[in-house]
C-alpha positions in Angstrom: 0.0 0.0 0.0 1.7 3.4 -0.8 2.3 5.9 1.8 -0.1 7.8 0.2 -3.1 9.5 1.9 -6.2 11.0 -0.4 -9.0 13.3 0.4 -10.9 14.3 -2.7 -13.6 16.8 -2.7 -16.0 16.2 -5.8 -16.8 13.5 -7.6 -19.7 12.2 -10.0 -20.0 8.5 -9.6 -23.5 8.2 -8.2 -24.5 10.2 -11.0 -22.5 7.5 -13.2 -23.4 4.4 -11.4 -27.2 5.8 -12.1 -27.2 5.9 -15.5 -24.8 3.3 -16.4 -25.0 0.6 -13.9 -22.6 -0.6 -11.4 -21.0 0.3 -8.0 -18.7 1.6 -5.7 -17.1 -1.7 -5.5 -15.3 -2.8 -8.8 -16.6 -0.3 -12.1 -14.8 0.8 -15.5 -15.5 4.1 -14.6 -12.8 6.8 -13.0 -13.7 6.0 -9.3 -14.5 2.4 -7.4 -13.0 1.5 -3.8 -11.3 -1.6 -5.2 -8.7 1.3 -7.1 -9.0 3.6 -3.9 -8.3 1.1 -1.7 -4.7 1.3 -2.4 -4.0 4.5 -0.4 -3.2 4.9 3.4 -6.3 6.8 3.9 -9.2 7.8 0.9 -11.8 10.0 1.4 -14.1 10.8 -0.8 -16.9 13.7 -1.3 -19.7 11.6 -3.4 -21.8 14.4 -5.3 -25.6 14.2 -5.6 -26.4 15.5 -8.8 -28.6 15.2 -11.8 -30.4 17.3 -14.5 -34.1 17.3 -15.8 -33.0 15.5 -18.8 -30.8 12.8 -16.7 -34.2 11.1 -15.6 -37.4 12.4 -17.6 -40.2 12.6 -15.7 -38.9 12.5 -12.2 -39.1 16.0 -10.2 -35.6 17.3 -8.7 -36.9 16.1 -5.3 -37.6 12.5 -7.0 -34.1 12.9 -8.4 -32.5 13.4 -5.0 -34.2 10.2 -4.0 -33.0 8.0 -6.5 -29.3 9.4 -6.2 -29.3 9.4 -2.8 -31.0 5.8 -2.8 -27.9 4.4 -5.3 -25.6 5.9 -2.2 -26.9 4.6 0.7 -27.3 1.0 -1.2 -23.3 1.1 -2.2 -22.6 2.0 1.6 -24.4 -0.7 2.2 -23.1 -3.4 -0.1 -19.9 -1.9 0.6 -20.1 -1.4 4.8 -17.0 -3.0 5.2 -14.6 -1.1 3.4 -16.2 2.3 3.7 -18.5 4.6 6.0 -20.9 7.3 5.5 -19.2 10.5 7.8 -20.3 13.3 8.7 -17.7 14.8 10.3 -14.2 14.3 10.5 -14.6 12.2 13.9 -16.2 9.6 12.1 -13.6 9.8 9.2 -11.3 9.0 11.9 -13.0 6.0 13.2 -13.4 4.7 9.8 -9.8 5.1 9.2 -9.2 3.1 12.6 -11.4 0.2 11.6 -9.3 0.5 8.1 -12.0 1.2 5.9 -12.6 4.6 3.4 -14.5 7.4 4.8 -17.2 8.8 2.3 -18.6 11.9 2.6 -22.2 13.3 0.4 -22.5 16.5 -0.8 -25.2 18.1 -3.5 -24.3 19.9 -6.6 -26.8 22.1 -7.7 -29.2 23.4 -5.0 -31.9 23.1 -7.4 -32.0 19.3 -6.5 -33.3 20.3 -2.9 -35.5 23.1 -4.6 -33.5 25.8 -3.5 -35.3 25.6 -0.2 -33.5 26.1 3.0 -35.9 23.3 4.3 -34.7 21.1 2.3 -31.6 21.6 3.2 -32.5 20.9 6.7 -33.7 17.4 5.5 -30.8 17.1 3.5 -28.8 17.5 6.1 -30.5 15.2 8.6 -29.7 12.5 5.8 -25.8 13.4 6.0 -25.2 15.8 3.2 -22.5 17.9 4.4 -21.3 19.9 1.4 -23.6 22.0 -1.5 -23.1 23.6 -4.6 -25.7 26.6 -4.7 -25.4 25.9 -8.5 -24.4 24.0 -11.5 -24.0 25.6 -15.0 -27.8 26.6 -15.1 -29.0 29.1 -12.8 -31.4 28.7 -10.8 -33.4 30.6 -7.9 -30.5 31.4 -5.7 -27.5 32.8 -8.3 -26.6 32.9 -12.0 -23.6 30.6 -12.9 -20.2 31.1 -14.7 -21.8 29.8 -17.7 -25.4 31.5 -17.5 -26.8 34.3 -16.4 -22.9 35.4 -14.9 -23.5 38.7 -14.1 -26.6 37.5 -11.5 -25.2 37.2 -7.9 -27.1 35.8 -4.6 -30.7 36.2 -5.1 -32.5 36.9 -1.3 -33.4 33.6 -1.4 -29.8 32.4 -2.0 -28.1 34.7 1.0 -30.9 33.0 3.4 -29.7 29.7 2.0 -26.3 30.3 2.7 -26.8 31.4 5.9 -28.6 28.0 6.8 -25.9 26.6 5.7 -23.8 28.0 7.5 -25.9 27.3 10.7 -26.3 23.8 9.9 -22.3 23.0 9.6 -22.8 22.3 5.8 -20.0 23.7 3.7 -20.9 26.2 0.8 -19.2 25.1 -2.3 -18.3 27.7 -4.9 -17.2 25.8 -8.0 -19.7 26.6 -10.8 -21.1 29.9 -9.1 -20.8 33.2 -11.0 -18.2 36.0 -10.1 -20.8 38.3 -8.3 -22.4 35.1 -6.9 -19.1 34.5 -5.0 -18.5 37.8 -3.7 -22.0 37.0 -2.3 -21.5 34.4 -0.7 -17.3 36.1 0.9 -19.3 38.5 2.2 -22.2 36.3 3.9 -19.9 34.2 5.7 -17.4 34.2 8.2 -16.2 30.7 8.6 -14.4 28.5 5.8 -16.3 28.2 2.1 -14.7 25.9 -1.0 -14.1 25.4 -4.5 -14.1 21.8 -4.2 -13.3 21.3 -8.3 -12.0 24.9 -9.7 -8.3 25.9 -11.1 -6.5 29.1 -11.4 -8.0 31.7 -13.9 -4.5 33.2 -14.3 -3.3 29.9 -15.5 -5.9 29.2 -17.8 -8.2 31.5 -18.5 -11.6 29.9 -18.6 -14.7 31.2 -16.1 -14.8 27.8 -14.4 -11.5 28.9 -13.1 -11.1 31.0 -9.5 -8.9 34.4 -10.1 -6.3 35.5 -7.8 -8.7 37.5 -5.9 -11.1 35.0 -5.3 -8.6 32.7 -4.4 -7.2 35.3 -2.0 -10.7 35.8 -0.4 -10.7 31.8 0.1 -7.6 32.1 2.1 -8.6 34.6 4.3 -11.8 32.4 4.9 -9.6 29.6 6.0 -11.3 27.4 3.3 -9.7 25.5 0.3 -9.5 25.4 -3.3 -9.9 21.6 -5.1 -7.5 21.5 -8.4 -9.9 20.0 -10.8 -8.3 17.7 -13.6 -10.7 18.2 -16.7 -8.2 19.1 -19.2 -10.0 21.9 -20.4 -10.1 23.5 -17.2 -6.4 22.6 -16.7 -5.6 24.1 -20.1 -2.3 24.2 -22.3 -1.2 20.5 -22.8 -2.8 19.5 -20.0 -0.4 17.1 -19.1 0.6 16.9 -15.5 3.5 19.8 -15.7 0.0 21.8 -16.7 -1.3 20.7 -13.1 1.4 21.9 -11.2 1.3 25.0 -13.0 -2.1 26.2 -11.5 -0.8 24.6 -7.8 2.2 26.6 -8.4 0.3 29.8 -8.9 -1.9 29.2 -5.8 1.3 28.7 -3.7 2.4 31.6 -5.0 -0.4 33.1 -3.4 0.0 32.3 0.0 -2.2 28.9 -0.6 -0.2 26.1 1.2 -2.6 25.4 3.9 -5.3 26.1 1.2 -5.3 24.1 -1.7 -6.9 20.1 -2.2 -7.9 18.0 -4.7 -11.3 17.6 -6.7 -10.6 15.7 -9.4 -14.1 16.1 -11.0 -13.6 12.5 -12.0 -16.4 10.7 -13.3 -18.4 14.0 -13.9 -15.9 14.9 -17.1 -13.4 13.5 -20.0 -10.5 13.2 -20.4 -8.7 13.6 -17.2 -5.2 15.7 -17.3 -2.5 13.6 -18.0 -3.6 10.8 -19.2 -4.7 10.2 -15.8 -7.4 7.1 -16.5 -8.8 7.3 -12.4 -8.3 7.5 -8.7 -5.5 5.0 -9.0 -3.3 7.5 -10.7 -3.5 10.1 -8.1 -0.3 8.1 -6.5 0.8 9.2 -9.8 0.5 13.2 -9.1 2.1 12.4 -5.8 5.1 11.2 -6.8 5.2 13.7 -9.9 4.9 16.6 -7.5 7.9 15.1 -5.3 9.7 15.0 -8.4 9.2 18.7 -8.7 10.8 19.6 -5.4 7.1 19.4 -3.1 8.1 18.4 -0.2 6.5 15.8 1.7 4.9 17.2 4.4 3.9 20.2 1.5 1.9 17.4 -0.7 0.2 15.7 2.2 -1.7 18.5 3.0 -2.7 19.6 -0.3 -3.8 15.5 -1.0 -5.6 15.1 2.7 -5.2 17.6 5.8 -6.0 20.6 3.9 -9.3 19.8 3.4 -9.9 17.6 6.3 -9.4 20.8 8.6 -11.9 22.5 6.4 -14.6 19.7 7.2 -13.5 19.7 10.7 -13.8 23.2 11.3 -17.0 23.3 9.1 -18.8 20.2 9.4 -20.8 19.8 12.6 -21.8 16.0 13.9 
């Protein structure tokens, strides 16, 4: 097993599993715990999400269901190599019994009807991470790819504030630029970008600029490199990677930067990285590049482990 430890912040394998068939287990797609289970210790944000056109006929809430159905029936079928958490305590348990911690978030609020009730419910169930949005906008804020100059609607800013009160970690990737600023200013604590890169890097509006990523810092929250290659940008080969983890070092970002891979949710990966098994290859890549250890095992795990601790409430 390599001394390797993994904390990723978004991924879209219910979504995958749901459509395609298969599980958590063993699956030809970019995540399954059989490939995960390589590393020291993997955890894993599991995304809820799914659009109108994903499962005709079925309302958002129905949609929830069924995703969130397909996830509770791998943790299930898989109990004994990894655990539903909700907080880094039970990560840590999970990781003392040896299994894989797993932790659910939602991306795009419009699967919970932008309702801060639903949140409540979805929160009950153990979500413990939301994007307010995905491309398409919807009641709370535009996006980066529609509607970009719309920021936090009323509706959004009490939605974030519930969050907040609930210990359920506002996720940023995918909001427009006003949107952001919204949300900096609503709250105090710790907010992410669990799957966004460096707009100075690559320029593309999926990507954080300097300021936002500045504003993240001073949040105490994190910033997940994502690995679509056209996010990454240039050759998009792994030297492409470092360069946006470069940048946000640059910045002051040590403490602030993890990994969200956005694997299974996009194609192809940077790199010719084929799944979760190859993040042992970034590893070693960055040590190649002068990271030092202790530098690369927080941006991999502890980075955004102190986020959920901080953030995430039992």
């Amino acid at each position: 097993m390599p001394d390797v430890d993994v904390f990723d912040g978004h991924c879209d394998t219910v979504l995958r599993c749901c459509l395609e068939g298969g599980g958590f287990g063993r699956n030809p797609y970019h995540v399954d715990l059989e490939r995960a289970g390589k590393y020291r210790r993997y955890a894993q944000f599991f995304a809820l999400f799914g659009q109108p056109e994903d499962f005709p006929g079925l309302t958002m809430r129905d949609t929830f269901q069924r995703l969130y159905g397909l996830f509770s029936r791998e943790m299930e079928v898989n109990a004994r190599r990894i655990t539903h958490c909700r907080g880094a305590e039970e990560a840590e348990a999970a990781f003392a019994a040896g299994k894989m911690a797993a932790f659910l978030s939602v991306e795009g609020a419009e699967l919970l009807d932008c309702s801060p009730e639903r949140l409540e419910e979805a929160h009950a169930l153990g979500v413990r991470a939301v994007n307010l949005t995905w491309n398409r906008p919807n009641a709370l804020s535009g996006t980066n790819a529609e509607e970009g100059q719309r920021g936090l609607t009323a509706q959004g800013r009490e939605f974030v504030r519930r969050a907040e009160q609930l210990g359920v970690l506002v996720d940023v990737s995918h909001l427009s630029d006003p949107g952001f600023w919204d949300v900096a200013e609503q709250l105090s604590g710790p907010f992410f970008a669990s799957h966004s890169n460096a707009r100075r890097v690559f320029s593309h509006p999926r990507n954080l600029t300097d300021e936002q990523f500045t504003a993240i810092i001073e949040h105490g929250g994190v910033a997940g490199v994502n690995l679509f290659a056209e996010f990454v940008g240039g050759p998009a080969d792994l030297e492409a990677v470092a360069a946006h983890l470069d940048h946000w070092l640059e910045l002051g970002g040590a403490k602030h930067i993890a990994l969200g891979g956005d694997m299974d949710g996009c194609s192809p990966l940077a790199g010719g990285m084929a799944g979760v098994q190859d993040y042992e290859r970034l590893y070693h890549f960055l040590r190649s590049r002068g990271y030092d250890q202790a530098l690369v095992q927080d941006l991999f795990f502890n980075n955004l482990m102190r986020v959920v601790s901080k953030v995430c409430t039992m």
